[in-house]
C-alpha positions, -999 to +999 in steps of 0.1 A: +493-606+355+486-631+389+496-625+419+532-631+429+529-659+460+560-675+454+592-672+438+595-707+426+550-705+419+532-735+419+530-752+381+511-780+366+543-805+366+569-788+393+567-771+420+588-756+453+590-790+467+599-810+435+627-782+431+640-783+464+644-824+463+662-821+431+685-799+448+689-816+479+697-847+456+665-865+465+643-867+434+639-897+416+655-904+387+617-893+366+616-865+392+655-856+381+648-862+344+614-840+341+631-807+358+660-806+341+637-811+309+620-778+323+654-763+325+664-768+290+629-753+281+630-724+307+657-697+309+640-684+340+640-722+359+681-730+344+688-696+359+673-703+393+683-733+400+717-728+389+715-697+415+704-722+440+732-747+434+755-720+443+744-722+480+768-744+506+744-750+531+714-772+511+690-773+545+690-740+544+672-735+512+637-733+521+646-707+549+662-683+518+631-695+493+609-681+525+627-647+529+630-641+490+589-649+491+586-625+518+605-600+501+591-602+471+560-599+486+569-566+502+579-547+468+552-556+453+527-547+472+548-516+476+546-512+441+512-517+439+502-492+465+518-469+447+506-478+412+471-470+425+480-440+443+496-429+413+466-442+392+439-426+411+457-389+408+461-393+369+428-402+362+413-369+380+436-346+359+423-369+328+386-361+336+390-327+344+410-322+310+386-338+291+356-316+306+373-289+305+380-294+264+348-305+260+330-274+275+355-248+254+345-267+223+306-262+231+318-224+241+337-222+202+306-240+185+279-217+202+303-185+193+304-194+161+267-206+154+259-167+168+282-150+147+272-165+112+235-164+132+239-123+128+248-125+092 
């Protein structure tokens, strides 16, 4: 997966600031017309921007796009962090399992190999 930067991330045909000047009422009619395309074809994009309709205050929507970016940014690096803690713990316990199995399976084949060895 990439790198969360942005809530509303940078695509080929829209971004933040194309979604922001539809909502402010700003976009041009094509502008207007090729978003609310997306919309139809994005569950994720209707969802958001009917979120961000819901707000009274339009000016203020880049200041709530900026603290939901920095929050965002904040769990997941949290989430990260401890995804590799987590990740580097587990795999020492894997190795040292596997070593350890592999060793008493030498042990059981050279037991057996000197007791039919005797017969």
């Amino acid at each position: 997966m990439t790198d969360l930067k942005d809530i509303l991330h940078q695509d080929e045909e829209m971004n933040q600031e194309d979604l922001l000047r539809y909502l402010e009422g700003n976009a041009t009619p094509e502008e207007r017309f090729a978003i609310e395309k997306q919309m139809a074809d994005s569950d994720f994009l209707n969802d958001a921007v009917e979120g961000l309709q819901d707000f009274q205050d339009k000016k203020k929507l880049q200041q709530y796009a900026a603290q939901l970016n920095i929050q965002l940014r904040k769990q997941t690096a949290k989430e990260k962090k401890r995804k590799l803690k987590r990740g580097i713990k587990d795999q020492n316990w894997v190795l040292i399992s596997i070593v350890t199995i592999l060793l008493l399976c030498i042990l059981a084949y050279q037991v057996i190999r000197m007791f039919y060895a005797n017969r």
